[in-house]
Chimera marker file (.cmm) of the C-alpha trace (Angstrom):
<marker_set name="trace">
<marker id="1" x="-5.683" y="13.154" z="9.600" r="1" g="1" b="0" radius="0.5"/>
<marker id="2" x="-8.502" y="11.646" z="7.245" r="1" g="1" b="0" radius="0.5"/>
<marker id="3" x="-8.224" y="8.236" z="5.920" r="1" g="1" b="0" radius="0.5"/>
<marker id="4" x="-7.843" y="8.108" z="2.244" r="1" g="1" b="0" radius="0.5"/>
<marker id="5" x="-10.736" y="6.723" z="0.100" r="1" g="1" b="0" radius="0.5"/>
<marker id="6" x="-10.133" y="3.621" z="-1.923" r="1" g="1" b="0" radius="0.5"/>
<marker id="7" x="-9.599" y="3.884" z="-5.867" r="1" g="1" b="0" radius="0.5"/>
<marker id="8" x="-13.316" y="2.886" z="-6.868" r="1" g="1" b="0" radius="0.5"/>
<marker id="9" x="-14.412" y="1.432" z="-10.028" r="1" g="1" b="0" radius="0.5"/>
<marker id="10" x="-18.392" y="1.936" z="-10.967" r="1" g="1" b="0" radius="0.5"/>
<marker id="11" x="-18.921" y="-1.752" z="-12.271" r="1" g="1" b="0" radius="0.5"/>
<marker id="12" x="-17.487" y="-3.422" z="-8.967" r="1" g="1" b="0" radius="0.5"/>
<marker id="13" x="-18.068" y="-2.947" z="-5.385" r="1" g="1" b="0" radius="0.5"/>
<marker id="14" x="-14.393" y="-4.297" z="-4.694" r="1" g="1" b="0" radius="0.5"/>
<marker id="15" x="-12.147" y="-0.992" z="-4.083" r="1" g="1" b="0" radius="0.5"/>
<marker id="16" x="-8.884" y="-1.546" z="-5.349" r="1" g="1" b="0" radius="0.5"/>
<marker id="17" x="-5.472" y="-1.740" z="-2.730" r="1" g="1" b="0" radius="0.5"/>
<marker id="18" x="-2.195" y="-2.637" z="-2.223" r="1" g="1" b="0" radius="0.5"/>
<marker id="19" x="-3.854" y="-4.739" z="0.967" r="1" g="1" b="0" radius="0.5"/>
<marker id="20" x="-3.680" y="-8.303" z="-0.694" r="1" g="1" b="0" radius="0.5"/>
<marker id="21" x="-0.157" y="-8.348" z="-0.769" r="1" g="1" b="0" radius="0.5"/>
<marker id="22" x="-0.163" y="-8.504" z="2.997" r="1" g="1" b="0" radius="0.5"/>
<marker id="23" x="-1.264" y="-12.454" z="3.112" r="1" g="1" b="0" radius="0.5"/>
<marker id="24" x="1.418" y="-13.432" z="-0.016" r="1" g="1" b="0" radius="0.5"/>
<marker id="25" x="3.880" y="-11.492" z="2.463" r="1" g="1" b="0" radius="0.5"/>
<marker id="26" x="2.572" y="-12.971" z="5.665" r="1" g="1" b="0" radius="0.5"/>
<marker id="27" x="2.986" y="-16.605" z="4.240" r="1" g="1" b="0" radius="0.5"/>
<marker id="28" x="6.083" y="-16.181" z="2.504" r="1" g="1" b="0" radius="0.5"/>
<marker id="29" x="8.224" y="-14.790" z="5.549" r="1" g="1" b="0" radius="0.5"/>
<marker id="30" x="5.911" y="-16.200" z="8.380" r="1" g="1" b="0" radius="0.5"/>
<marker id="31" x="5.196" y="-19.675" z="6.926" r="1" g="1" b="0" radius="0.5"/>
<marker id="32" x="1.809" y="-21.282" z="7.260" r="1" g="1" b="0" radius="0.5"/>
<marker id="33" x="1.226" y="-21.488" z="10.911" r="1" g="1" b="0" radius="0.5"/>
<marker id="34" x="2.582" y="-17.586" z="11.843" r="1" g="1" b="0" radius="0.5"/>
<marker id="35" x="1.185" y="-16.472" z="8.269" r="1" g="1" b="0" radius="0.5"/>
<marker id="36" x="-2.402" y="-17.308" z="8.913" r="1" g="1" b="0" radius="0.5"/>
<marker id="37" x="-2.031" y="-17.004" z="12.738" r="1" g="1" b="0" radius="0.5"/>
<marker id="38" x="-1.374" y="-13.399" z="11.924" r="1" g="1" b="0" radius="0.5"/>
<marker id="39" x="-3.684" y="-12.719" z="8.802" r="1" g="1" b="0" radius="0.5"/>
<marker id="40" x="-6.461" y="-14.370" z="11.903" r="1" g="1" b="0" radius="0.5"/>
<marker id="41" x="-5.509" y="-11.839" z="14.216" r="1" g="1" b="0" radius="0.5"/>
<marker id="42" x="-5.661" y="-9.168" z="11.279" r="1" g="1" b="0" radius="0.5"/>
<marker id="43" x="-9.430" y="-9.834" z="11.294" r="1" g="1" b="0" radius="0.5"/>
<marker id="44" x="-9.760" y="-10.035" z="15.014" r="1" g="1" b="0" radius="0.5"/>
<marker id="45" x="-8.848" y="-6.589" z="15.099" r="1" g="1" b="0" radius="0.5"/>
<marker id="46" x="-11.124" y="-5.748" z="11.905" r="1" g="1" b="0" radius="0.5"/>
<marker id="47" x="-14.079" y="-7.408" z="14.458" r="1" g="1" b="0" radius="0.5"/>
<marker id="48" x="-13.129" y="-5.583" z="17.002" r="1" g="1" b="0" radius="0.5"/>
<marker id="49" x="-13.935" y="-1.885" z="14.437" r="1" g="1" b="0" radius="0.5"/>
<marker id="50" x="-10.224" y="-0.921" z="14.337" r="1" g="1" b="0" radius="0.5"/>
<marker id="51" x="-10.138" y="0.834" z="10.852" r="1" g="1" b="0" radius="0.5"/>
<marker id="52" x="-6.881" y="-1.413" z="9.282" r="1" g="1" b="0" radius="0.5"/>
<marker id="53" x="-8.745" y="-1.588" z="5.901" r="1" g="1" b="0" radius="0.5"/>
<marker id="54" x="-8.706" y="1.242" z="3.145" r="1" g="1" b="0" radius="0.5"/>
<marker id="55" x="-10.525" y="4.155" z="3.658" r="1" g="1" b="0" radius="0.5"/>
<marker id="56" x="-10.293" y="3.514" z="7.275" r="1" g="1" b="0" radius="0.5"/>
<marker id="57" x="-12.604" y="1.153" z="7.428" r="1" g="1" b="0" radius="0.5"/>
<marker id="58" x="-13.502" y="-1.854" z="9.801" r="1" g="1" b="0" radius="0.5"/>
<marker id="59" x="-16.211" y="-3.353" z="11.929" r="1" g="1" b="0" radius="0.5"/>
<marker id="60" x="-18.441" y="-6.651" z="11.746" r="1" g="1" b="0" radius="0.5"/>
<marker id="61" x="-20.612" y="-4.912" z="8.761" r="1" g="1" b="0" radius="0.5"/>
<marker id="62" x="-17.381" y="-4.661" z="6.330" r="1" g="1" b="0" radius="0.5"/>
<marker id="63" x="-16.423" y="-8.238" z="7.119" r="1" g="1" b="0" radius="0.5"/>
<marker id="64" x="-19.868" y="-9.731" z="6.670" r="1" g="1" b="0" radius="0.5"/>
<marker id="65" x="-20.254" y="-7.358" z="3.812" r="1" g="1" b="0" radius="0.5"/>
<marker id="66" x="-19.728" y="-7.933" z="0.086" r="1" g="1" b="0" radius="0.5"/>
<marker id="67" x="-15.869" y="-7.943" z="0.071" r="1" g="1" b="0" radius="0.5"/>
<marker id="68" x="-15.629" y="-9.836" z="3.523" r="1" g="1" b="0" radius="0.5"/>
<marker id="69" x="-14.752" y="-12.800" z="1.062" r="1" g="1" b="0" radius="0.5"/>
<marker id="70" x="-11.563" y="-11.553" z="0.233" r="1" g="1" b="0" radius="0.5"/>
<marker id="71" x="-10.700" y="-10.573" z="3.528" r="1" g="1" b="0" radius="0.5"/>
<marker id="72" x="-11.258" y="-13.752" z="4.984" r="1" g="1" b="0" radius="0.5"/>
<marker id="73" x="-9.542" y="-15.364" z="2.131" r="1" g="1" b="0" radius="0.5"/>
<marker id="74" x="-6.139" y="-13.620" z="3.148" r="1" g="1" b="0" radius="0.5"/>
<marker id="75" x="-5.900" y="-16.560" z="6.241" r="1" g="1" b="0" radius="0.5"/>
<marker id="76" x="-6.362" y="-19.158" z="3.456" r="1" g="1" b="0" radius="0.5"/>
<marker id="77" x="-3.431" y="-17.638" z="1.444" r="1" g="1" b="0" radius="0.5"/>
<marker id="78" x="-0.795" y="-16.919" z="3.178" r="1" g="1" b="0" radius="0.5"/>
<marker id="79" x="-1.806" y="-20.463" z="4.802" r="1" g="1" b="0" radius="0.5"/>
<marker id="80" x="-1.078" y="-22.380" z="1.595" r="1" g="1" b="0" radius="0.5"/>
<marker id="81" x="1.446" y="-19.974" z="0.431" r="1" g="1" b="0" radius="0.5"/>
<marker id="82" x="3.558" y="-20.980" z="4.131" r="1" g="1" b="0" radius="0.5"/>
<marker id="83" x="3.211" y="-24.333" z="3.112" r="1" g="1" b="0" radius="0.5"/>
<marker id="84" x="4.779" y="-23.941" z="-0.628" r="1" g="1" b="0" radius="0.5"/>
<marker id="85" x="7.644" y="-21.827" z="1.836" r="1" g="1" b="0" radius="0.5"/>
<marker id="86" x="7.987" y="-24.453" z="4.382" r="1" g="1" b="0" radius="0.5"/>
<marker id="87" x="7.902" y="-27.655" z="1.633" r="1" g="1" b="0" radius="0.5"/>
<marker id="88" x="10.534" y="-25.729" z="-0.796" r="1" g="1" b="0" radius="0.5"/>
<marker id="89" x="14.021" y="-27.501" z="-0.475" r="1" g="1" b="0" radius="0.5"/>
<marker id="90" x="15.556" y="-24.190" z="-2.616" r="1" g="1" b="0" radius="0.5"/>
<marker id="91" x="13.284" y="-20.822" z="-2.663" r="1" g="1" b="0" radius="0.5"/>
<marker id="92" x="13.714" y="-18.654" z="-5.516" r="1" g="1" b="0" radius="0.5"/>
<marker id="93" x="12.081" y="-15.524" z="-6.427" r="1" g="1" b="0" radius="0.5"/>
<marker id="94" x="10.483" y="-17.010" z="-9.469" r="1" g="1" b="0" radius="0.5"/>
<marker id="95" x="8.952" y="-20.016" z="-7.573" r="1" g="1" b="0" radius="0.5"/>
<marker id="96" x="7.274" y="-17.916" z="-5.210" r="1" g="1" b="0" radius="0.5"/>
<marker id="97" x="6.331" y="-15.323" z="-7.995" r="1" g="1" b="0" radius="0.5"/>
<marker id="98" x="3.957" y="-18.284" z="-9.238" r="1" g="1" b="0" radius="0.5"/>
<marker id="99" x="2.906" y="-19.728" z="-5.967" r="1" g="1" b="0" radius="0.5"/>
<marker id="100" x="1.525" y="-15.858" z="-5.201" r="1" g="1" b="0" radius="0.5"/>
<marker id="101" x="0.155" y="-15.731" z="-8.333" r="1" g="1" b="0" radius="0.5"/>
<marker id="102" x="-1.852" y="-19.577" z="-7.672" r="1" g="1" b="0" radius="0.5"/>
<marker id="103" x="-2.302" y="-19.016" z="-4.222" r="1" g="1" b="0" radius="0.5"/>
<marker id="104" x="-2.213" y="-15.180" z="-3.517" r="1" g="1" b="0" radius="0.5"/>
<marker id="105" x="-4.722" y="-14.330" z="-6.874" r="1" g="1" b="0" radius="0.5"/>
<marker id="106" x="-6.772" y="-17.330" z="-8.137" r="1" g="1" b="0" radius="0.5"/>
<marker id="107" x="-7.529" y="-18.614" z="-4.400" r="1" g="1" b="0" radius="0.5"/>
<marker id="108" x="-7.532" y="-15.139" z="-3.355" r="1" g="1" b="0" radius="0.5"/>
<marker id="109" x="-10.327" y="-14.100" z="-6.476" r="1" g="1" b="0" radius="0.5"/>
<marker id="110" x="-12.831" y="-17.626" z="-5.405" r="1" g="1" b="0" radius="0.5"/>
<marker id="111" x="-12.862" y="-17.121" z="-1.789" r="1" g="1" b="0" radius="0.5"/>
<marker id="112" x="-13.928" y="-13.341" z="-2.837" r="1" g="1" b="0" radius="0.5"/>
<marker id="113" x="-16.312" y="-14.014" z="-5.919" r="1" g="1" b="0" radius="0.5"/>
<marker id="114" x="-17.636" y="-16.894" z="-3.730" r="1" g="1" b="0" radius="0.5"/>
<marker id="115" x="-18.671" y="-14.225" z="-0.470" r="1" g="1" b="0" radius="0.5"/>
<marker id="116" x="-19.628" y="-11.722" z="-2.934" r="1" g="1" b="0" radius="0.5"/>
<marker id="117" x="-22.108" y="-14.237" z="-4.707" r="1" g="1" b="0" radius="0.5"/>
<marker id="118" x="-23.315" y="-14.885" z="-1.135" r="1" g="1" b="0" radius="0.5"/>
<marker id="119" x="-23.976" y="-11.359" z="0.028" r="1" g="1" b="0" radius="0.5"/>
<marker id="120" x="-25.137" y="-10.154" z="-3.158" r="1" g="1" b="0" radius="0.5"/>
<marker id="121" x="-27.542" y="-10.916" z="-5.916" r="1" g="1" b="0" radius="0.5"/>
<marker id="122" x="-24.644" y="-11.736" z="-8.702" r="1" g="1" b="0" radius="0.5"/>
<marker id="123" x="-23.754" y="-15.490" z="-9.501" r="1" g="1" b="0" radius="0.5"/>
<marker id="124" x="-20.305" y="-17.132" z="-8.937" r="1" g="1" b="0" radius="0.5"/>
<marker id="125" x="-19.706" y="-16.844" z="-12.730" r="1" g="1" b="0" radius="0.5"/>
<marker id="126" x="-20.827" y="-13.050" z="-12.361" r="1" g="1" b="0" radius="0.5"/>
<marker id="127" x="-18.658" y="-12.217" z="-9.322" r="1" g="1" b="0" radius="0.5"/>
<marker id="128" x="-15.109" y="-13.521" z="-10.714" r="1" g="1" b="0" radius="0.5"/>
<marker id="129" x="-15.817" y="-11.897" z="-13.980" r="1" g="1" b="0" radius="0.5"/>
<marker id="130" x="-15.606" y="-8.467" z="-11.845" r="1" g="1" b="0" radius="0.5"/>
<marker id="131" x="-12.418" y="-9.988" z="-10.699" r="1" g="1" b="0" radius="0.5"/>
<marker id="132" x="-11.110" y="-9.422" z="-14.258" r="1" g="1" b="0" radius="0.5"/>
<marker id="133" x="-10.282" y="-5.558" z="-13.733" r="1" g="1" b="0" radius="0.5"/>
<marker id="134" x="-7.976" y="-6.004" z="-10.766" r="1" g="1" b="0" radius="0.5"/>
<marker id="135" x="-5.999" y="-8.977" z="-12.626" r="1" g="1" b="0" radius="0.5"/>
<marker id="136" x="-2.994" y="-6.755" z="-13.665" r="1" g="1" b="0" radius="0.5"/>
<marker id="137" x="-1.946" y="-4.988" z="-10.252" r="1" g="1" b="0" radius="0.5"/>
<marker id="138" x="-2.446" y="-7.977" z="-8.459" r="1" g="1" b="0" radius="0.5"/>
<marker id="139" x="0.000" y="-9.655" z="-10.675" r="1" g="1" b="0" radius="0.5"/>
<marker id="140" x="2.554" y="-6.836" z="-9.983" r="1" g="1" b="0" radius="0.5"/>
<marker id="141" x="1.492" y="-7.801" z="-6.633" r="1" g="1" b="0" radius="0.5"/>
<marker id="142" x="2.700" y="-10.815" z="-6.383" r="1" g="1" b="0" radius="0.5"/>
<marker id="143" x="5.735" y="-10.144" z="-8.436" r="1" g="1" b="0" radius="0.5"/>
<marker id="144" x="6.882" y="-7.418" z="-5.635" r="1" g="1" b="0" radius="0.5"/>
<marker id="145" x="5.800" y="-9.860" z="-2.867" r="1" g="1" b="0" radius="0.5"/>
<marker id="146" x="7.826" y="-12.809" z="-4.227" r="1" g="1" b="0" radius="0.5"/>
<marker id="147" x="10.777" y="-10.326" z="-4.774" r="1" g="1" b="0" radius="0.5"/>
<marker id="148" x="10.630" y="-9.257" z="-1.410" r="1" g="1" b="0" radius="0.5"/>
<marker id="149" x="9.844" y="-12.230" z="0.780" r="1" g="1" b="0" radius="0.5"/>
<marker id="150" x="12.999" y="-13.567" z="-1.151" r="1" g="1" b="0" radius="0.5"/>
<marker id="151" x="14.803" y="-11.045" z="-0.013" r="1" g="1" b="0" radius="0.5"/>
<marker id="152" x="13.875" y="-10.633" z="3.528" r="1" g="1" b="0" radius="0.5"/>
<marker id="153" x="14.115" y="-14.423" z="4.343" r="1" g="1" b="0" radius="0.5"/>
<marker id="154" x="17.693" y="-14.191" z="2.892" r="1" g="1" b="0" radius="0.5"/>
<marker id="155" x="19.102" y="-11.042" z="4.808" r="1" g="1" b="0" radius="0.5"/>
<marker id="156" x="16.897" y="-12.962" z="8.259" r="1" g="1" b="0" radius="0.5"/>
<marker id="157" x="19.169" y="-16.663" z="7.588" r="1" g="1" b="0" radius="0.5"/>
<marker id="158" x="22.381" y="-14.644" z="6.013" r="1" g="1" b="0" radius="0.5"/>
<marker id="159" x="24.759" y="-15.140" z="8.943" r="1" g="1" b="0" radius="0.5"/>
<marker id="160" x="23.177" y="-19.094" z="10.356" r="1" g="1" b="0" radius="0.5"/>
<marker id="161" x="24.130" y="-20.668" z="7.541" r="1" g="1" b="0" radius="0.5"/>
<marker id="162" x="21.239" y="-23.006" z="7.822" r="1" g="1" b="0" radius="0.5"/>
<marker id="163" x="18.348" y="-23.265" z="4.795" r="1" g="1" b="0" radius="0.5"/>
<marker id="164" x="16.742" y="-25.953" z="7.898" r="1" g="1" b="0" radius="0.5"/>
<marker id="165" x="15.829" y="-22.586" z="9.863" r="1" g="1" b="0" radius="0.5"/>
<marker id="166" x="14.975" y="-21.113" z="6.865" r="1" g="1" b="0" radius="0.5"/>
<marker id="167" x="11.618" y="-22.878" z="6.160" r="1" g="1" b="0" radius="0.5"/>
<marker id="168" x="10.851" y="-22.823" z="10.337" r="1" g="1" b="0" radius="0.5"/>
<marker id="169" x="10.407" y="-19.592" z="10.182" r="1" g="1" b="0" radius="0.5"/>
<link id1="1" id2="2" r="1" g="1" b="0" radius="0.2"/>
<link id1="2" id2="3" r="1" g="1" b="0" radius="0.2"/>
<link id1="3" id2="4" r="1" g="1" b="0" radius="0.2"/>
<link id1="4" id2="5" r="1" g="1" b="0" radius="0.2"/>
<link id1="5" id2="6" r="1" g="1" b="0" radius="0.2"/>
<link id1="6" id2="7" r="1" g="1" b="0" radius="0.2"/>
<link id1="7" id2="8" r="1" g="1" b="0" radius="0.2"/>
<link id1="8" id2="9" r="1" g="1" b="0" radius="0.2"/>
<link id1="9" id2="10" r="1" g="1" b="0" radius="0.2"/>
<link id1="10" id2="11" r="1" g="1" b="0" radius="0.2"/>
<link id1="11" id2="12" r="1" g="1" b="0" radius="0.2"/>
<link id1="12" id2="13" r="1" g="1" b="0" radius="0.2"/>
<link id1="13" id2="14" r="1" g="1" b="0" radius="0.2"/>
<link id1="14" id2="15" r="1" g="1" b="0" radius="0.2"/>
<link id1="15" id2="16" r="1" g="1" b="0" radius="0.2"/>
<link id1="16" id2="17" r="1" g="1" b="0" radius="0.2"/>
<link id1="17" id2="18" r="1" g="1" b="0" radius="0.2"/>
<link id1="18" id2="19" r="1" g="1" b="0" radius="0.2"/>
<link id1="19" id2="20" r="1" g="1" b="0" radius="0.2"/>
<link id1="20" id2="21" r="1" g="1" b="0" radius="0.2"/>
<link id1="21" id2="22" r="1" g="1" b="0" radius="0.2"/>
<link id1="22" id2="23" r="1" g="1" b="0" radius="0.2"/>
<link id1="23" id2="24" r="1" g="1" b="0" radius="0.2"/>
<link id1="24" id2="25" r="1" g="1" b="0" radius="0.2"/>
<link id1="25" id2="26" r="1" g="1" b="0" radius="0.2"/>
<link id1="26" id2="27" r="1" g="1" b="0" radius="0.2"/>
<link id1="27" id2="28" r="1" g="1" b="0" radius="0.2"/>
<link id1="28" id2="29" r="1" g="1" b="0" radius="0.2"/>
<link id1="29" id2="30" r="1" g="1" b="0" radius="0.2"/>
<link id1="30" id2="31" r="1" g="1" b="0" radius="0.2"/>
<link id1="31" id2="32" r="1" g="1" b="0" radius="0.2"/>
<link id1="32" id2="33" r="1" g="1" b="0" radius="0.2"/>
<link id1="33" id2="34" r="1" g="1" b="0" radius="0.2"/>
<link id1="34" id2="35" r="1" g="1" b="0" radius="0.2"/>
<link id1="35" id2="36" r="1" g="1" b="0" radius="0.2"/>
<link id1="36" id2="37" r="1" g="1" b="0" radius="0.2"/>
<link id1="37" id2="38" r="1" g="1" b="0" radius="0.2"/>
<link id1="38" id2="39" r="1" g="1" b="0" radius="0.2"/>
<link id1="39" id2="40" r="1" g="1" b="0" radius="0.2"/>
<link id1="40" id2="41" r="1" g="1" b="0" radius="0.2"/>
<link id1="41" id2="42" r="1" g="1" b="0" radius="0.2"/>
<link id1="42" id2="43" r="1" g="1" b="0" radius="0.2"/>
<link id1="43" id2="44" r="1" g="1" b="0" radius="0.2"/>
<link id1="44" id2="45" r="1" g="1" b="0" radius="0.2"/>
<link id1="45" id2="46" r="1" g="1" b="0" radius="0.2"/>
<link id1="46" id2="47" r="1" g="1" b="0" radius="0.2"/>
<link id1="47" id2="48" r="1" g="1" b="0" radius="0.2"/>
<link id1="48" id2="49" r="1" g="1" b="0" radius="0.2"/>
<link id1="49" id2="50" r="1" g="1" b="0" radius="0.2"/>
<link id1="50" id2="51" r="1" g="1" b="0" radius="0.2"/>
<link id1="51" id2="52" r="1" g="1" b="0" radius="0.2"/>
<link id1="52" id2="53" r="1" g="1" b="0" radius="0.2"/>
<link id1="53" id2="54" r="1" g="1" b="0" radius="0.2"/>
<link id1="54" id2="55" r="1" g="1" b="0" radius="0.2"/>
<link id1="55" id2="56" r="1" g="1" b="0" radius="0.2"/>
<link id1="56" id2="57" r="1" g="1" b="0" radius="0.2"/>
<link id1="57" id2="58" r="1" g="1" b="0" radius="0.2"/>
<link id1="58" id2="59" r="1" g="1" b="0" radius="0.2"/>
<link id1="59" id2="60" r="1" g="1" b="0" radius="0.2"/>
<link id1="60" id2="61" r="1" g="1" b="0" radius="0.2"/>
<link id1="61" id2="62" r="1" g="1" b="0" radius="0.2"/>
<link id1="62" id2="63" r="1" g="1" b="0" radius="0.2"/>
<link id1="63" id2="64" r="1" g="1" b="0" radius="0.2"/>
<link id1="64" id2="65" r="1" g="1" b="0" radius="0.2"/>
<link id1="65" id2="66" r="1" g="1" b="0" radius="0.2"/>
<link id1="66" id2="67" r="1" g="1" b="0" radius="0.2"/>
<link id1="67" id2="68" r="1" g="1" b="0" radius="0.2"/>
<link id1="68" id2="69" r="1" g="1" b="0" radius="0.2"/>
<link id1="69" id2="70" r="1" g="1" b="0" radius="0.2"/>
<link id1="70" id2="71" r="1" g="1" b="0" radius="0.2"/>
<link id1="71" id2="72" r="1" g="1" b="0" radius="0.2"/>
<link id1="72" id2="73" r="1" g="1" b="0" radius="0.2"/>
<link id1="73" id2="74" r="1" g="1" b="0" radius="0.2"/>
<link id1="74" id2="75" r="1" g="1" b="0" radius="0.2"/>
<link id1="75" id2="76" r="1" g="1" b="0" radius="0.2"/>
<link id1="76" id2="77" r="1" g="1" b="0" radius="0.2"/>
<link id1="77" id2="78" r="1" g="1" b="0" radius="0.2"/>
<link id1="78" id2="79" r="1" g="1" b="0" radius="0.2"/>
<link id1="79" id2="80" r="1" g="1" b="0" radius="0.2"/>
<link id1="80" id2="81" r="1" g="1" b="0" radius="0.2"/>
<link id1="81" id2="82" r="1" g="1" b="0" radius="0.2"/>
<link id1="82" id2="83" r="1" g="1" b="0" radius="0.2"/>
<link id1="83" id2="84" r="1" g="1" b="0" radius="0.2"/>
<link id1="84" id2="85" r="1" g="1" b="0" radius="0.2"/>
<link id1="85" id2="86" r="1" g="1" b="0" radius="0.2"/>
<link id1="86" id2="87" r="1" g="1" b="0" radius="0.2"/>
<link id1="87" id2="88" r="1" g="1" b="0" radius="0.2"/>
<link id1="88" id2="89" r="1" g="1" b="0" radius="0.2"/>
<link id1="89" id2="90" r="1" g="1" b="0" radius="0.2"/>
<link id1="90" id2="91" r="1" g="1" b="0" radius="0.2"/>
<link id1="91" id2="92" r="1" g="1" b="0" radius="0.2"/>
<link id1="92" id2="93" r="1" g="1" b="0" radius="0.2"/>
<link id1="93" id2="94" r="1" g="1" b="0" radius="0.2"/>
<link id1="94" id2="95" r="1" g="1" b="0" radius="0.2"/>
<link id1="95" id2="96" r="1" g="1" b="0" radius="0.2"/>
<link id1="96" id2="97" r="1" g="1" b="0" radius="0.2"/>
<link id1="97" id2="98" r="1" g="1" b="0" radius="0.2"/>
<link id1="98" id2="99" r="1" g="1" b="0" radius="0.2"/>
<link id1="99" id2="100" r="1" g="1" b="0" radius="0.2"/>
<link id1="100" id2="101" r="1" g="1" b="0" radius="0.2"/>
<link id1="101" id2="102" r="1" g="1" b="0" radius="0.2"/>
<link id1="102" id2="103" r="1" g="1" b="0" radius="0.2"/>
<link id1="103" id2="104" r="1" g="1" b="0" radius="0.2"/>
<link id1="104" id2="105" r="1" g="1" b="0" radius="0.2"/>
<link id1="105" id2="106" r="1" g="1" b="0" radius="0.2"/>
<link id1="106" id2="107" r="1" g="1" b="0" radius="0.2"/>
<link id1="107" id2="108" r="1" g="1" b="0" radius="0.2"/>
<link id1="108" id2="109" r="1" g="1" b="0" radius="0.2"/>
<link id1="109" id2="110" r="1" g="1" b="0" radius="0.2"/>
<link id1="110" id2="111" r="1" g="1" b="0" radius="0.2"/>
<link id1="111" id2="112" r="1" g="1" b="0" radius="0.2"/>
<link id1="112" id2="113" r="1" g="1" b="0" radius="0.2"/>
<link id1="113" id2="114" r="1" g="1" b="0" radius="0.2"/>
<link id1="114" id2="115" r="1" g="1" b="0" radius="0.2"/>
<link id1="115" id2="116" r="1" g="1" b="0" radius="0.2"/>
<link id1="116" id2="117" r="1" g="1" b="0" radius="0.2"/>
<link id1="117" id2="118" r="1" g="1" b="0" radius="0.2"/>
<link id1="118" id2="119" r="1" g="1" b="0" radius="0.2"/>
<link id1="119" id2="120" r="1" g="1" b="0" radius="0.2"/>
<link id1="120" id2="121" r="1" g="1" b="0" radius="0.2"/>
<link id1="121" id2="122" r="1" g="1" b="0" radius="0.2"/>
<link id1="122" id2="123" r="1" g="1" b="0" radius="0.2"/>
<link id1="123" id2="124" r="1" g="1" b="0" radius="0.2"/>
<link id1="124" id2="125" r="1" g="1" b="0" radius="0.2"/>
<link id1="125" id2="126" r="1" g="1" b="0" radius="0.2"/>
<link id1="126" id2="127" r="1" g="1" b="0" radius="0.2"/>
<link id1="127" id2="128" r="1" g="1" b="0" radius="0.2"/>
<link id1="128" id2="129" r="1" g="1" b="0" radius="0.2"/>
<link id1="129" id2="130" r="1" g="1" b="0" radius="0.2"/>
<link id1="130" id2="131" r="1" g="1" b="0" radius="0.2"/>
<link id1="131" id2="132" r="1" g="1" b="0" radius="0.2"/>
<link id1="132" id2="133" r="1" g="1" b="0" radius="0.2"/>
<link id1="133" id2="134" r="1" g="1" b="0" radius="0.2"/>
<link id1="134" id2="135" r="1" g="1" b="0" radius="0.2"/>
<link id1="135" id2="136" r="1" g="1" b="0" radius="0.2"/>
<link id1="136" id2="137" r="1" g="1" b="0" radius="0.2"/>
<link id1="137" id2="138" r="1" g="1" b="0" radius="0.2"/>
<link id1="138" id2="139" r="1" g="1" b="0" radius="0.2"/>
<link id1="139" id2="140" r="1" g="1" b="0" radius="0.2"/>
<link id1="140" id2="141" r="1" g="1" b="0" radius="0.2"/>
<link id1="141" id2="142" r="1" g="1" b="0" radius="0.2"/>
<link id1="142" id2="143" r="1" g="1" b="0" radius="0.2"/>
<link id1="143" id2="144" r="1" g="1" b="0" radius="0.2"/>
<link id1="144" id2="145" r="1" g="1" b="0" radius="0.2"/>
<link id1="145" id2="146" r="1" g="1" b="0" radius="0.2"/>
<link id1="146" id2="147" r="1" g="1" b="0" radius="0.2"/>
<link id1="147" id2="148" r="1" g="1" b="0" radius="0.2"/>
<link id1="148" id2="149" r="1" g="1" b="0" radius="0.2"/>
<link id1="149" id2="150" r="1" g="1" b="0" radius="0.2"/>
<link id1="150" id2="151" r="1" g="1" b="0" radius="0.2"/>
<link id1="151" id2="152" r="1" g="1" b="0" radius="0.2"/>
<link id1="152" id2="153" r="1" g="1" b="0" radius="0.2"/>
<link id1="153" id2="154" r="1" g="1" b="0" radius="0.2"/>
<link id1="154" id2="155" r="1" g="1" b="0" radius="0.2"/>
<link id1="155" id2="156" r="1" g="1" b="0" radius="0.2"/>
<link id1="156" id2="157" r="1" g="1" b="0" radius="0.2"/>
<link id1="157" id2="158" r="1" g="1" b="0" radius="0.2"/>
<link id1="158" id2="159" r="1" g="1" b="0" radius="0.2"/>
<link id1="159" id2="160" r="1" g="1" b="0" radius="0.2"/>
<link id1="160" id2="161" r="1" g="1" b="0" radius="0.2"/>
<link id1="161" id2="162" r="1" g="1" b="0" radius="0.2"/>
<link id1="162" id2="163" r="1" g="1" b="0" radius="0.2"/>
<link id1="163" id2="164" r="1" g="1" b="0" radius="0.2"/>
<link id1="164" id2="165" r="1" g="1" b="0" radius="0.2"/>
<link id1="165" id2="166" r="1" g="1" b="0" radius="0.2"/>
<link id1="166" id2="167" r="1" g="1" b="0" radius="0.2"/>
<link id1="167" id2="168" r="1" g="1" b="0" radius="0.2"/>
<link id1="168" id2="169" r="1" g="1" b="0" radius="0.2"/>
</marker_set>
């Protein structure tokens, strides 16, 4: 079975994918610790060449290459994004919907832009501007994520009764 490519655009080197709603999901069911434990072990296994990443790819080079940034950025995210989770006396969709959108974009887009500038010859300024095209799906993004992670830690805590458990998770 081949891997399927990545949606490309010619003025950026960033592919676009559903793969950044992984670390807003990660935090917001996981918390902080278990959110960014597992976005860490995500990019063990990248390291280690298995192919989790669009277009099958994976391996030291795509970390340490221009869109590494974002990559690495998803243990920073769902990190901060936990913490919102495990701080929040009453979780609502709409809460988390804007905590994606702070955390799980804007953090997400200057951990990238900031790698990119790194790796490539394009300023900081330069890099987030090529952020720009990606800003509508990764709002839908984190709308779907918040709806979700709502949902999920509901149905998990339905029966215990207990909002305490809830933000232990």
């Amino acid at each position: 079975m081949r891997a399927v490519p990545p949606i490309a655009i010619p003025i950026t080197p960033i592919p676009i994918t559903i793969q950044s709603i992984a670390p807003m999901l990660a935090g917001s069911i996981l918390g902080a610790k278990r959110g960014a434990l597992s976005m860490i072990l995500f990019v063990i296994l990248l390291a280690c060449s298995v192919p989790l990443l669009s277009g099958g790819r994976g391996g030291i080079g795509v970390l340490l290459g221009p869109t590494g940034g974002f990559v690495f950025g998803w243990i920073l995210v769902a990190f901060i994004i936990g913490l919102f989770v495990g701080y929040s006396k009453r979780l609502t969709a709409w809460k988390l919907i804007l905590v994606n959108i702070g955390a799980g974009i804007c953090l997400l887009y200057v951990c990238g832009a900031g790698y990119l500038s790194l790796t490539t010859a394009l300023t900081f300024s330069e890099a987030m501007k090529l952020n720009l095209v990606f800003i509508p799906g990764d709002s839908v993004k984190a709308i779907v994520a918040g709806l979700v992670a709502v949902r999920v830690r509901q149905a998990l805590y339905a029966n215990s009764g207990s909002t305490t458990k809830m933000k232990t998770l």
